[in-house]
C-alpha beads as a LAMMPS data file, in Angstrom:
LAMMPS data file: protein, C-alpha beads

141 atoms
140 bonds

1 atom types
1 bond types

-500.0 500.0 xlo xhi
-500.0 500.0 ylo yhi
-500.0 500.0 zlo zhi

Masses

1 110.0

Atoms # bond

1 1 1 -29.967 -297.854 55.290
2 1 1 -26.365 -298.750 55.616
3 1 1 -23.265 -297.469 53.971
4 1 1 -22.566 -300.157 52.769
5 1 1 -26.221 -301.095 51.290
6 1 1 -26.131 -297.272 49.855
7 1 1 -23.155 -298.014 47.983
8 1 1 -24.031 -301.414 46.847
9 1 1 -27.549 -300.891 45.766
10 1 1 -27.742 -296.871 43.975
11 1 1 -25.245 -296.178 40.737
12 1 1 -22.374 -294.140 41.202
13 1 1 -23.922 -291.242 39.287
14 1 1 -26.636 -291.129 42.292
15 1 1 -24.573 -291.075 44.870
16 1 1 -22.361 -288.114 43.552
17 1 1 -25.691 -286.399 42.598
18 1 1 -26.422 -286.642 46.537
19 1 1 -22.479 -285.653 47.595
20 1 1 -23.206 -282.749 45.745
21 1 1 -26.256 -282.002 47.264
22 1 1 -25.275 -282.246 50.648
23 1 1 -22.463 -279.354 49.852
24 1 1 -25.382 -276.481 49.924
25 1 1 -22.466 -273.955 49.544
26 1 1 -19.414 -272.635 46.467
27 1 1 -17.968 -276.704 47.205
28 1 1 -21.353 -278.377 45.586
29 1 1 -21.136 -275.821 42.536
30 1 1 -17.884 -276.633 41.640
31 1 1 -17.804 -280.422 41.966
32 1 1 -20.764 -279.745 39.872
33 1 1 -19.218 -278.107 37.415
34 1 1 -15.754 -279.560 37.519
35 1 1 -18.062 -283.407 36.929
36 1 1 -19.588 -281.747 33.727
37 1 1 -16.600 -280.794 32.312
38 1 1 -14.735 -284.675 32.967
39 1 1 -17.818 -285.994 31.072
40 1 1 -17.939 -283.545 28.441
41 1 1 -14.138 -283.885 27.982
42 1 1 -14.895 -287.975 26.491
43 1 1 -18.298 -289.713 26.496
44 1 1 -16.530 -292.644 27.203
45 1 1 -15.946 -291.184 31.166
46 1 1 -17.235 -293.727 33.583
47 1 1 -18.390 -292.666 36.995
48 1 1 -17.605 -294.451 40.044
49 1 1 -18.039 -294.241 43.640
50 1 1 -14.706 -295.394 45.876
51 1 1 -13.526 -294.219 48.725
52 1 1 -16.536 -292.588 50.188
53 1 1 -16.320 -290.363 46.737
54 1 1 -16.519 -289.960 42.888
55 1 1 -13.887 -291.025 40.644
56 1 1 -13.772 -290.556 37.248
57 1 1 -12.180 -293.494 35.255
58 1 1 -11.620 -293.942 31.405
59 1 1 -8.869 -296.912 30.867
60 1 1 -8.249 -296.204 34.555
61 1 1 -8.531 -293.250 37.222
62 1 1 -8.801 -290.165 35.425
63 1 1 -9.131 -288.311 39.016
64 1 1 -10.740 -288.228 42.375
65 1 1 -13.067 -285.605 43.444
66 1 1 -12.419 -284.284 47.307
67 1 1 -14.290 -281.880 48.822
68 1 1 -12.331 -279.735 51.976
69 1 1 -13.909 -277.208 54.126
70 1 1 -11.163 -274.658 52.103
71 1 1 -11.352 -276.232 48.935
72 1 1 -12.386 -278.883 46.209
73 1 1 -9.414 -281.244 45.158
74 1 1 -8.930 -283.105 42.136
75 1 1 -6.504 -285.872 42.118
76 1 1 -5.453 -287.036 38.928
77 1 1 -4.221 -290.327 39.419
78 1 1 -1.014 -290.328 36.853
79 1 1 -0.669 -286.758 37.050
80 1 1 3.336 -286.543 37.054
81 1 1 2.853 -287.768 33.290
82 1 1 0.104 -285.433 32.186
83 1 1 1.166 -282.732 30.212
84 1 1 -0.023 -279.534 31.523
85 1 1 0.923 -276.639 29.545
86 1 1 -1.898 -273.991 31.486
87 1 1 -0.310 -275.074 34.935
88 1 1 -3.512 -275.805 35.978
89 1 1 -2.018 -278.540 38.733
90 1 1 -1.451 -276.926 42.160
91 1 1 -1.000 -279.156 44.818
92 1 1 1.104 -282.634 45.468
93 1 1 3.360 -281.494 42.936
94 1 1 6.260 -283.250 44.400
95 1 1 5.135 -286.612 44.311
96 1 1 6.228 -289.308 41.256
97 1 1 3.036 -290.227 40.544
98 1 1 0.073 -287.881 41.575
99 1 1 -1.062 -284.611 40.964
100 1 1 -4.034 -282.397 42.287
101 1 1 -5.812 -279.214 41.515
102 1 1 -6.682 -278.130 44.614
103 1 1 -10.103 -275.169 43.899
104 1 1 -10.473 -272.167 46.089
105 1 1 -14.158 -270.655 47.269
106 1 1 -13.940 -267.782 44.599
107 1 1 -11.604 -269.468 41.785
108 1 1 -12.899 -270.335 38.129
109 1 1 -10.960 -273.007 36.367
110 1 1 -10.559 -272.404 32.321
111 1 1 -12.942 -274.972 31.075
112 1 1 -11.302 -275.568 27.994
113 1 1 -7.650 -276.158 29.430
114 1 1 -9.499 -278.529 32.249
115 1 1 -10.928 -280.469 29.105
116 1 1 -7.927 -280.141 28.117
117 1 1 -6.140 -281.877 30.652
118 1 1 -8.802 -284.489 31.536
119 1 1 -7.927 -285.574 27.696
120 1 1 -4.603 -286.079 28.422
121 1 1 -4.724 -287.939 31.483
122 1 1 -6.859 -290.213 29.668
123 1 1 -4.255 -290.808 26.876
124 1 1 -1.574 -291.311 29.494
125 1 1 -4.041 -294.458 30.772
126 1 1 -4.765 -295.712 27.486
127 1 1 -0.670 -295.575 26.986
128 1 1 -0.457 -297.046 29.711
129 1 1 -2.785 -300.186 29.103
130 1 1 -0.595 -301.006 25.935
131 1 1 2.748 -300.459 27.506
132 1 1 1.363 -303.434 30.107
133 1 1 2.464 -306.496 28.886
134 1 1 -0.376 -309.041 28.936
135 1 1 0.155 -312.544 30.866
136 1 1 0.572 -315.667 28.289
137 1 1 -0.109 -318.961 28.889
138 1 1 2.545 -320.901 29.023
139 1 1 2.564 -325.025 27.477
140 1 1 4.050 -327.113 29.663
141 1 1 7.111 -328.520 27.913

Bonds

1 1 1 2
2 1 2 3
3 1 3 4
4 1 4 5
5 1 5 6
6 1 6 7
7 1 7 8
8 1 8 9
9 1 9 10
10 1 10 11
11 1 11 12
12 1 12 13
13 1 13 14
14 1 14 15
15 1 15 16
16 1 16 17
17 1 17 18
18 1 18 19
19 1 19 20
20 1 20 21
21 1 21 22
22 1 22 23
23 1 23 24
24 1 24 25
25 1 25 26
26 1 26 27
27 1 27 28
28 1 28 29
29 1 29 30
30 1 30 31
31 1 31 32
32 1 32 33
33 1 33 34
34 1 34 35
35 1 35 36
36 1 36 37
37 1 37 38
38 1 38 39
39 1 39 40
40 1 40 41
41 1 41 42
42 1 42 43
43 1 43 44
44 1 44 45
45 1 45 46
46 1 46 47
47 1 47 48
48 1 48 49
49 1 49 50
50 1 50 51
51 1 51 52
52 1 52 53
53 1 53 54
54 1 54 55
55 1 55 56
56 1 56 57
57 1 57 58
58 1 58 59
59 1 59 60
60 1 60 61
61 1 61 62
62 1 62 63
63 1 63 64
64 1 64 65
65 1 65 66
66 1 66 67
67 1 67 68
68 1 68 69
69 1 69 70
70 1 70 71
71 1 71 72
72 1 72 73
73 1 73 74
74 1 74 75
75 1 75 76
76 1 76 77
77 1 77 78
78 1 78 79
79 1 79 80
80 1 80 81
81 1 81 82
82 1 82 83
83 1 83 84
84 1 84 85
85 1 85 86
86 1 86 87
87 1 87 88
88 1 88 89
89 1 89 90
90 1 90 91
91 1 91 92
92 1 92 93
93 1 93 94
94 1 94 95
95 1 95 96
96 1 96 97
97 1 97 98
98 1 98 99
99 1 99 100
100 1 100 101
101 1 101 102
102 1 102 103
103 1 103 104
104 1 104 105
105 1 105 106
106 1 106 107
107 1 107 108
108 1 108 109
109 1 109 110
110 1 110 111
111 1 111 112
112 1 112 113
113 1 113 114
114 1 114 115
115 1 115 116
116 1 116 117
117 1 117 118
118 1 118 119
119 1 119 120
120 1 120 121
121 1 121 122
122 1 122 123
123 1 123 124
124 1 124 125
125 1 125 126
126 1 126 127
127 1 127 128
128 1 128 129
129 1 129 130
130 1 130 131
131 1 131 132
132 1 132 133
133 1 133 134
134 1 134 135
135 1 135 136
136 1 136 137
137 1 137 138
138 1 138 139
139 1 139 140
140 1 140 141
């Protein structure tokens, strides 16, 4: 089967079931783990599949999940405006927009501070969608 037919014809929760499968090593244990903790964090969490990997979307992206030979990144999508009093961000922390918790063979991430912050990144989307102004149609004069 294609790519392409994969992606089109198994849900997005079976296809990051099989990423994680295919990372037999510390990499498939975390994006485990890191996955149960963005769905515990809201039950309204939607899993998707873009960009050859999960994303995790509630009002918008939450984050991406990356896996590295070194390490297992999580890009939060709005990350510059999610508050993050535990410091748990790491990486890209210069950029106006993203920011990424880049996870180490050997590191354990506080679960409750990474609920924490999944929570707020989804309140910064939900801001977001009522800050956008929607499009009225216009009458013609």
């Amino acid at each position: 089967m294609k790519k392409a037919e994969t992606a089109a014809t198994q849900s997005a929760s079976t296809l990051i079931d099989e990423k994680i499968a295919t990372l037999a090593d510390w990499r498939g244990n975390t994006l485990s783990r890191m996955r149960k903790l963005i769905l515990a964090a809201d039950p309204d969490v939607i899993e998707e599949w873009k960009w050859s990997g999960p994303v995790w979307s509630n009002n918008g992206i939450i984050c991406t999940g990356e896996t590295y030979k070194a390490a297992v990144k999580l890009t939060f999508a709005k990350g510059a405006s999610v508050n993050d009093p535990s410091k748990l961000f790491n990486s890209s922390l210069e950029g106006n927009v993203r920011r990424a918790l880049d996870i180490h063979e050997g590191e354990e991430v506080d679960a409750d501070a990474f609920k924490s912050l999944v929570r707020a990144a989804i309140a910064v989307n939900k801001s977001s969608a009522k800050a956008t102004p929607k499009k009225v149609k216009s009458e013609a004069w």
